[in-house]
C-alpha positions as CSV (number, residue, x, y, z in Angstrom):
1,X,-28.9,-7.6,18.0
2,X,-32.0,-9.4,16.7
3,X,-32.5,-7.6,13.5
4,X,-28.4,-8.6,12.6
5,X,-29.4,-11.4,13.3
6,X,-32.4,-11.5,11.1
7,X,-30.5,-9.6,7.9
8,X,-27.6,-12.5,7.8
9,X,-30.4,-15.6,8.1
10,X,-31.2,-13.9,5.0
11,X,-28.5,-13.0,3.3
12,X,-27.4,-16.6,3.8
13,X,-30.4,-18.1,2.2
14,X,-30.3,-15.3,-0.3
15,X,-26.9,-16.5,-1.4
16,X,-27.8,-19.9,-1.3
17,X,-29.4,-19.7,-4.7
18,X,-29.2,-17.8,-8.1
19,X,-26.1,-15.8,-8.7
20,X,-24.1,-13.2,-6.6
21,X,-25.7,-10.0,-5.9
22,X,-26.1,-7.0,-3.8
23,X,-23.9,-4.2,-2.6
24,X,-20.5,-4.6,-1.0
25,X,-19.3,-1.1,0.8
26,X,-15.4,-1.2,-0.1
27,X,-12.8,1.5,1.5
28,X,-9.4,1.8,0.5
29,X,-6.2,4.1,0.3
30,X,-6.1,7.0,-2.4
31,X,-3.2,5.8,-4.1
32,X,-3.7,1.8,-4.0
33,X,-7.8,2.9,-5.1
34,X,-6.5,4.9,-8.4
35,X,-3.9,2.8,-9.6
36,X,-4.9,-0.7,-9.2
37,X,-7.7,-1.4,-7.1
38,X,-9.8,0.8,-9.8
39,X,-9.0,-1.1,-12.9
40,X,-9.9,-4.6,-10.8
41,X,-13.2,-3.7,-9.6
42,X,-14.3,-2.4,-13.7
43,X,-13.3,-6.3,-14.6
44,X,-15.1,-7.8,-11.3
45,X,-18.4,-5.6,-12.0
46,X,-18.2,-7.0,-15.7
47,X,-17.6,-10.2,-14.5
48,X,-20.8,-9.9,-11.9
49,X,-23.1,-7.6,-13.3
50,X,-25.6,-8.3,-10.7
51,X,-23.1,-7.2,-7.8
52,X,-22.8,-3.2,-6.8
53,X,-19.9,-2.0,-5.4
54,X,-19.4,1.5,-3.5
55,X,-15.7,2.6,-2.8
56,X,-14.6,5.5,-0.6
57,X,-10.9,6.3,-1.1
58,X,-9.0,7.5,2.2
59,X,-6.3,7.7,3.7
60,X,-8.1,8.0,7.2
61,X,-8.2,4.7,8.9
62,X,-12.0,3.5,9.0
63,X,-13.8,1.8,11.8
64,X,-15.3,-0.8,9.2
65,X,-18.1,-1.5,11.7
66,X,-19.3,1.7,13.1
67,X,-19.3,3.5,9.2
68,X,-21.3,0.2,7.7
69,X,-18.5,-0.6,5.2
70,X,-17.9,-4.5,4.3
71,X,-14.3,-4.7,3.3
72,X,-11.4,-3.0,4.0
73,X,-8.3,-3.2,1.8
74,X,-5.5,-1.7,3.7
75,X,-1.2,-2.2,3.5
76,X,-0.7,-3.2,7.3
77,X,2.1,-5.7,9.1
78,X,-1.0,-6.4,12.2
79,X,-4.8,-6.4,10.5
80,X,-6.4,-6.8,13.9
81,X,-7.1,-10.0,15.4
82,X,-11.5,-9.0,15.5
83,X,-10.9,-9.2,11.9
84,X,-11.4,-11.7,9.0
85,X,-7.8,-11.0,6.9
86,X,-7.3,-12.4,4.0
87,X,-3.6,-11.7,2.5
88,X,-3.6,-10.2,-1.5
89,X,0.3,-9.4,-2.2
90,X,3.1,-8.8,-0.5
91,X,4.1,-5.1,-0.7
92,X,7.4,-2.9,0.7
93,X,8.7,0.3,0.6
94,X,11.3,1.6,-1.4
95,X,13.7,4.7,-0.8
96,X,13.5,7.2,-4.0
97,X,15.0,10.3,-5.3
98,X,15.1,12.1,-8.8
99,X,18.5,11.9,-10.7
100,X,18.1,16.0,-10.3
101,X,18.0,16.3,-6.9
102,X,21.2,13.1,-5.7
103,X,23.5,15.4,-8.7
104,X,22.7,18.8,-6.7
105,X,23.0,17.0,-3.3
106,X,25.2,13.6,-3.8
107,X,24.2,10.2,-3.2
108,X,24.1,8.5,0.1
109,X,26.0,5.8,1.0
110,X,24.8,4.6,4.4
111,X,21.4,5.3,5.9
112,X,23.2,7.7,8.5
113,X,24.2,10.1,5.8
114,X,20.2,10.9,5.2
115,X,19.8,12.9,8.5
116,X,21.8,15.7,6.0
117,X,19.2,15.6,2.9
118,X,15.9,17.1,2.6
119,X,13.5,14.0,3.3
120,X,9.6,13.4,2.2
121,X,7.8,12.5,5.6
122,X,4.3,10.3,5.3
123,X,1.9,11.9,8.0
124,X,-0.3,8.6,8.2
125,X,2.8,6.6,10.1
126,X,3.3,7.4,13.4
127,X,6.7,6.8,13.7
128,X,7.5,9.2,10.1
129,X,10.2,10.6,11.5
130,X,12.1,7.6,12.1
131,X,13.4,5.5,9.3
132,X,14.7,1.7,10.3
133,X,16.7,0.1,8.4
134,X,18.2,-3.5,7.5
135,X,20.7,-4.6,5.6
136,X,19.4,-6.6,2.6
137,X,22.7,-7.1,0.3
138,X,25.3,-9.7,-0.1
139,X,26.6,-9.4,2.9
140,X,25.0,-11.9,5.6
141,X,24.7,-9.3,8.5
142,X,21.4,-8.4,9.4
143,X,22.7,-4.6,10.5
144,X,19.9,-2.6,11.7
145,X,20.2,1.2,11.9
146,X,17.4,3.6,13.2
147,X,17.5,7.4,11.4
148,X,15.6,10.6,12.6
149,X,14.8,12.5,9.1
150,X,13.5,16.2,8.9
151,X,12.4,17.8,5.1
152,X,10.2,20.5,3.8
153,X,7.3,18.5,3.3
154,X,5.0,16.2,4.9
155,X,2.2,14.9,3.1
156,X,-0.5,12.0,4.1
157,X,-0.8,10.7,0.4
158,X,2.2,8.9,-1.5
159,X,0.7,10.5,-4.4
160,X,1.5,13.8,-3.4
161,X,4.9,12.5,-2.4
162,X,6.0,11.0,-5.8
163,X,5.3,14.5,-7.4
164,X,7.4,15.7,-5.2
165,X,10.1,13.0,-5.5
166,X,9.7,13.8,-9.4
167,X,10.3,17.9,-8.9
168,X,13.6,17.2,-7.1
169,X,12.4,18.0,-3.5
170,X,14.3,15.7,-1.1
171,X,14.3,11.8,-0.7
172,X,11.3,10.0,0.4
173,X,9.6,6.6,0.9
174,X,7.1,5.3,-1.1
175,X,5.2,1.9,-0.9
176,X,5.7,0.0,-4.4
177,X,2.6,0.4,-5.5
178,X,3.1,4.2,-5.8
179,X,6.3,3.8,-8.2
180,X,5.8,2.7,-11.5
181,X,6.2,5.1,-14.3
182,X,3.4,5.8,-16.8
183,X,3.2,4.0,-20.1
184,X,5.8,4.7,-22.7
185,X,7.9,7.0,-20.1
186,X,11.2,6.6,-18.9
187,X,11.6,6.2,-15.1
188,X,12.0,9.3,-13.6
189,X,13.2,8.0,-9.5
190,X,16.2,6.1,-8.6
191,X,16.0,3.6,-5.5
192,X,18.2,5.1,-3.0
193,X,20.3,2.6,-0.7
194,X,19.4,-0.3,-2.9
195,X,21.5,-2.7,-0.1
196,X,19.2,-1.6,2.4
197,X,15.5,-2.4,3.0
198,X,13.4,0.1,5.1
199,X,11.3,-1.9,7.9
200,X,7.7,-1.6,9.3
201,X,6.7,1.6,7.5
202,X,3.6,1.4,4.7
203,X,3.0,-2.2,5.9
204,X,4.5,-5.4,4.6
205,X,1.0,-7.0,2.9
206,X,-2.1,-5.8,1.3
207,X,-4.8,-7.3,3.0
208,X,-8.6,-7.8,2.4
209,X,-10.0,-7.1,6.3
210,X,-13.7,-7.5,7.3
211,X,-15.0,-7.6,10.9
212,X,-15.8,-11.0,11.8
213,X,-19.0,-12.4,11.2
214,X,-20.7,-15.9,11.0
215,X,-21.5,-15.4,7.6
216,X,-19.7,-13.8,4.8
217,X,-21.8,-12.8,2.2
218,X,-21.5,-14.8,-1.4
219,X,-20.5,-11.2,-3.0
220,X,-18.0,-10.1,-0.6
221,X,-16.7,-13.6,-1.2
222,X,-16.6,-13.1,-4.7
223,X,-14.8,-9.8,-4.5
224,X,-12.2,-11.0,-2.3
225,X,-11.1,-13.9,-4.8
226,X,-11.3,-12.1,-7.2
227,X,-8.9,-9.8,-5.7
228,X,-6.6,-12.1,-4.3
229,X,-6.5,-13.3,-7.9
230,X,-5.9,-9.8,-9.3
231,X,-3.1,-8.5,-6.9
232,X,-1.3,-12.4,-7.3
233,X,1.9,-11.2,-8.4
234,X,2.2,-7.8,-6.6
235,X,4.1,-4.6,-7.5
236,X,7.4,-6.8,-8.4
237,X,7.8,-5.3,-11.7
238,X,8.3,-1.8,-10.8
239,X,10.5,-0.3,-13.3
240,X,13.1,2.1,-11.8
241,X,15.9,4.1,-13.2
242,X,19.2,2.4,-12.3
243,X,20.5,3.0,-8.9
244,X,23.4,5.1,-8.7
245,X,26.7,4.9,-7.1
246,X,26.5,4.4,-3.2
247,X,24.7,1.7,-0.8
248,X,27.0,-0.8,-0.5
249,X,29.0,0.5,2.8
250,X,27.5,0.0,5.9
């Protein structure tokens, strides 16, 4: 459309001169949003005073387009090919229970044995009740096993579903993001399976997505390095209570 057309001509001159500014619309997951994404956009705002940034935290996927937003940051293995992606971190998801809940019910030793626990089920995946697994250990075989889960609760925030992890309620997945204990507490969750990694659930990157355009404005470029500079070394440090016994047979 013409005026489109008209608002980038001058957004691009716009940005062709003085410093960054203007609003950049922003959506994002709950959990991602409050933990980290929060905390990076105070220090981006400081660092670009003349930038405004509005973010909507969901766990609904938006149509970037159609609601007016600019950027999208979203934990996905396919951002969609209309798409501008730019990758922040890699991510996974890791298999948790509370030490309370694998003493009352034991500790499971191959995947198979979880279709007799109580399991957490993420609504937002539309394959939740189906957990796939590969075999990430010492051994060189690349086993994969498929398991059909069933549990008390099914929640569409991982938020929810670490509280519940933490009260003892079953076994669930979280993406590593989710995990890490507060401050000065000792980890309360043990990774479950440790030898095995779960495929294709919560997404294998955190991306930055924005529909494509000719031009991307000088603040949306802005946010996205810094960003990609923020989430740099991922959610590798999550601390964990030790694993217990279990995981190592097939």
């Amino acid at each position: 459309p013409a005026f489109n057309r008209i608002s980038e001509s001058y957004t691009a001159v716009r940005d062709l001169v003085g410093a960054p500014r203007g609003l950049v619309r922003v959506t994002a997951p709950v959990a991602l949003g409050r933990q980290h994404l929060a905390p990076f956009v105070a220090a981006f705002l400081k660092r670009y005073p003349d930038i405004h940034i509005e973010l909507e935290l969901t766990d609904r996927f938006v149509n970037l387009a159609n609601e007016g937003f600019d950027l999208a940051i979203r934990h996905t293995n396919a951002p969609p090919e209309t798409h501008v992606a730019w990758v922040l971190c890699e991510t996974r998801s890791i298999l948790l229970a509370s030490p309370d809940y694998l003493a009352r019910r034991g500790v499971p030793s191959r995947p198979s044995e979880l279709a007799g626990h109580d399991c957490l089920l993420y609504l937002g995946n539309h394959n939740a009740a189906t957990w796939t697994f590969v075999r990430t250990g010492k051994r060189k075989s690349r086993e994969q096993v498929g398991v059909t889960i069933a549990g008390t609760l099914k929640a569409n925030n991982s938020e929810v579903l670490r509280e519940a992890l933490v009260a003892g309620l079953g076994i669930g997945l979280l993406p590593d993001f989710s995990v890490p204990a507060s401050p000065g507490q000792s980890p309360s969750l043990v990774h479950v399976l440790p030898d095995w990694q779960v495929q294709g659930f919560f997404g294998e990157r955190i991306y930055a997505l924005r529909p494509w355009s000719a031009q991307v404005p000088k603040a949306v470029q802005c946010l996205v390095e810094h960003l990609r500079e923020s989430f740099a070394h991922g959610f590798g440090a999550t601390p964990l209570a030790p694993s217990l016994a279990g995981g190592g047979r097939g």
